[in-house]
DOKOL-650949 format. One record per atom (N, C-alpha, C): residue in three letters; x, y, z; residue number from 1. Coordinates in steps of 0.001 Angstrom, whole numbers, always signed. Layout:
residues N
{"Ala", {X, Y, Z}, NUM}
...
END
This chain:
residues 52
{"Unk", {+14564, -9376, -4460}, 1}
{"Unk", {+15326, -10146, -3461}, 1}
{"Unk", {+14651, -11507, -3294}, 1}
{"Unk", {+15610, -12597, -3444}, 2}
{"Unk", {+14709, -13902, -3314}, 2}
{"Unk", {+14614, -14380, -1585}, 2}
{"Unk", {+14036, -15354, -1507}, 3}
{"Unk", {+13608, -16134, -385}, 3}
{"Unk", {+15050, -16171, +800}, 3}
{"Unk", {+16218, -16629, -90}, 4}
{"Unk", {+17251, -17074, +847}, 4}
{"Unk", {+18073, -15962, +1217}, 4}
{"Unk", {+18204, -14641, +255}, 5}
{"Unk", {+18531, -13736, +554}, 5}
{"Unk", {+17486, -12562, +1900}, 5}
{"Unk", {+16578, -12807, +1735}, 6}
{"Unk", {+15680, -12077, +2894}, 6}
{"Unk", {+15470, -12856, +4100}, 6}
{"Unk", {+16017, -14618, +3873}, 7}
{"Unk", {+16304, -14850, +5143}, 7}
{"Unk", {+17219, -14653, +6365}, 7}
{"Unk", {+18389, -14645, +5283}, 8}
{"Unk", {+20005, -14045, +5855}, 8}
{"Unk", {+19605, -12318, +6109}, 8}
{"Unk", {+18975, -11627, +5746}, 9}
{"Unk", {+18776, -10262, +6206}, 9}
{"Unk", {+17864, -9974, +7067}, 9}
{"Unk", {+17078, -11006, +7302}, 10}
{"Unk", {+16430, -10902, +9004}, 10}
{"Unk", {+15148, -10432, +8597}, 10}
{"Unk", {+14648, -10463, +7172}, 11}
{"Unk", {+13402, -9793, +6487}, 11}
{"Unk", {+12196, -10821, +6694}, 11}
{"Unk", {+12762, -11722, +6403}, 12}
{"Unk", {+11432, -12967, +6500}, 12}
{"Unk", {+10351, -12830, +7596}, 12}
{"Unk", {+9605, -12383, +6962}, 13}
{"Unk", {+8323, -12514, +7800}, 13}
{"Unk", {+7357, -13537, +8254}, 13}
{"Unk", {+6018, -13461, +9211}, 14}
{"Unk", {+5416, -14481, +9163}, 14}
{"Unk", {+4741, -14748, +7841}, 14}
{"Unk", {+4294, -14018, +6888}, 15}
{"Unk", {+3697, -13813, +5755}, 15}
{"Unk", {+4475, -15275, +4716}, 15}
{"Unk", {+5749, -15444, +4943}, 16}
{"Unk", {+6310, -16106, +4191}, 16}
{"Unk", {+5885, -17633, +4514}, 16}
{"Unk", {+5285, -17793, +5558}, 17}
{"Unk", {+5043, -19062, +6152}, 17}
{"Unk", {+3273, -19549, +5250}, 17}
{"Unk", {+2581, -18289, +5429}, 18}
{"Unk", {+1525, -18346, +4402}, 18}
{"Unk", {+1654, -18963, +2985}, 18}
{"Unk", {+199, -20180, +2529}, 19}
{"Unk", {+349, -20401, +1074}, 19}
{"Unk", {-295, -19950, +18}, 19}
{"Unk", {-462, -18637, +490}, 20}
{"Unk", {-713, -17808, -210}, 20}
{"Unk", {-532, -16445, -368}, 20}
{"Unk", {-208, -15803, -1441}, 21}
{"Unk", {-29, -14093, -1360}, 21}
{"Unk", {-692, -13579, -855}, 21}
{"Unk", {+463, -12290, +413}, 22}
{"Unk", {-980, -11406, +916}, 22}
{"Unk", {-171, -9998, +636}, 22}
{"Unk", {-1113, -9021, +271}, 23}
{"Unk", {-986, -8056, -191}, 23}
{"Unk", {-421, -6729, +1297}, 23}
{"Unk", {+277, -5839, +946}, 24}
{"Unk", {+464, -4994, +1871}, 24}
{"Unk", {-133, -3733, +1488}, 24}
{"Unk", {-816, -2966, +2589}, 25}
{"Unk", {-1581, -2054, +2543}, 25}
{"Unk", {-1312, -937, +2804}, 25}
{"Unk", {-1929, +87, +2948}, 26}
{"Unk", {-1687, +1834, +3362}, 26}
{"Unk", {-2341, +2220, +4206}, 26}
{"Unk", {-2595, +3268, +4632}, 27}
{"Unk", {-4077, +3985, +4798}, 27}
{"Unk", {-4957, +4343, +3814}, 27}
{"Unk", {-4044, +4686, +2948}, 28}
{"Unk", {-4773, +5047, +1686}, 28}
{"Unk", {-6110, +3745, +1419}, 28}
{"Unk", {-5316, +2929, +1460}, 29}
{"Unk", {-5815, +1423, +749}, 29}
{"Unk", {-6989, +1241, +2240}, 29}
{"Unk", {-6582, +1438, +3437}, 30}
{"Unk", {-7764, +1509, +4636}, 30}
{"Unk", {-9162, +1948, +4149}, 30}
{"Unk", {-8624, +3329, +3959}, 31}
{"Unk", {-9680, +4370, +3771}, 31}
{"Unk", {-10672, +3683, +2623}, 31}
{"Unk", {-9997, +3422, +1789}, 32}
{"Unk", {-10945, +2711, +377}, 32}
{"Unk", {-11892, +1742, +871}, 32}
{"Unk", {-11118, +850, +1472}, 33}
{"Unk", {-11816, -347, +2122}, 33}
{"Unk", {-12877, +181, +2995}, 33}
{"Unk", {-12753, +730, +3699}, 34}
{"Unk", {-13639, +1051, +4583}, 34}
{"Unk", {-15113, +1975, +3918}, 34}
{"Unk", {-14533, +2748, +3040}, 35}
{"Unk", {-15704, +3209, +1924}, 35}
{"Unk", {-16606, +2401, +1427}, 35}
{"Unk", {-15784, +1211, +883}, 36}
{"Unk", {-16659, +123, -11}, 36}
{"Unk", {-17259, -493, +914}, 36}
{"Unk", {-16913, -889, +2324}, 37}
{"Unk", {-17675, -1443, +3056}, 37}
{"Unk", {-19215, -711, +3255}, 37}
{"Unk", {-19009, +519, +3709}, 38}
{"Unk", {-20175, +1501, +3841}, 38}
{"Unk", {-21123, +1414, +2510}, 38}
{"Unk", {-20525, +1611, +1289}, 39}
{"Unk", {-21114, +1952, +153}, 39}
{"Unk", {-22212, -85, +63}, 39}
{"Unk", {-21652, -777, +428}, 40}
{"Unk", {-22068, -1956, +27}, 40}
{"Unk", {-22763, -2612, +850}, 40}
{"Unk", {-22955, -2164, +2357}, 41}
{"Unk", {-23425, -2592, +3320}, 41}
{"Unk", {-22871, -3715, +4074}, 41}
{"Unk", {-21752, -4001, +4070}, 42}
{"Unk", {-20763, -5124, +4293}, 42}
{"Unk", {-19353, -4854, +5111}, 42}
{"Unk", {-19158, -6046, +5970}, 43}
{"Unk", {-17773, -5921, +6151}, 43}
{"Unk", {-17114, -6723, +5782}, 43}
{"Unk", {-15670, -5780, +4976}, 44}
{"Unk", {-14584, -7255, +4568}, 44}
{"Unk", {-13728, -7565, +5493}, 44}
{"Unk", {-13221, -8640, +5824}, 45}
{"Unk", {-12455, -9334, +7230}, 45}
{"Unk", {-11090, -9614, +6452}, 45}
{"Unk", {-10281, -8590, +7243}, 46}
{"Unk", {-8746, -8762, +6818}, 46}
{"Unk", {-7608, -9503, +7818}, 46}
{"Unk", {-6796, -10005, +7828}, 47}
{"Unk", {-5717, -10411, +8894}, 47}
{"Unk", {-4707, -9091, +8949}, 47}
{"Unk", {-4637, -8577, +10251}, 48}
{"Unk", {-3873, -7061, +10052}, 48}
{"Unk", {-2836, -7558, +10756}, 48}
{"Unk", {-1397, -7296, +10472}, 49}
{"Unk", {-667, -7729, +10883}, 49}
{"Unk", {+386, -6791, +10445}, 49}
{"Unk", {+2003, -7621, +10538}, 50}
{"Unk", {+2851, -7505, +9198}, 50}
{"Unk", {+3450, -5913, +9815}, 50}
{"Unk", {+4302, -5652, +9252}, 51}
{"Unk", {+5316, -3690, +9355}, 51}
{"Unk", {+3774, -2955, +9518}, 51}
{"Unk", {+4387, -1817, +10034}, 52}
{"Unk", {+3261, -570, +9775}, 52}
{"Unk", {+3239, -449, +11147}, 52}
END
């Protein structure tokens, strides 16, 4: 679905205003993250937002 079609369907998100791709996540994809953080001694800083 392109840009002008997901505008007329009320889909457009704030994401689209971004200039850059952002990826959508799970829990699944949480859980990982949060592993690698532990495993690496680090935290990664996400913008949580967006459906879900």
């Amino acid at each position: 679905m392109d840009s002008a079609a997901r505008e007329q369907s009320g889909e457009l998100g704030i994401y689209e205003s971004f200039p850059f791709p952002v990826a959508q996540i799970n829990d699944d994809d949480v859980l990982r993250i949060q592993q690698l953080e532990q495993d690496l001694g680090v935290v990664l800083v996400a913008y949580e937002g967006g459906e879900g």
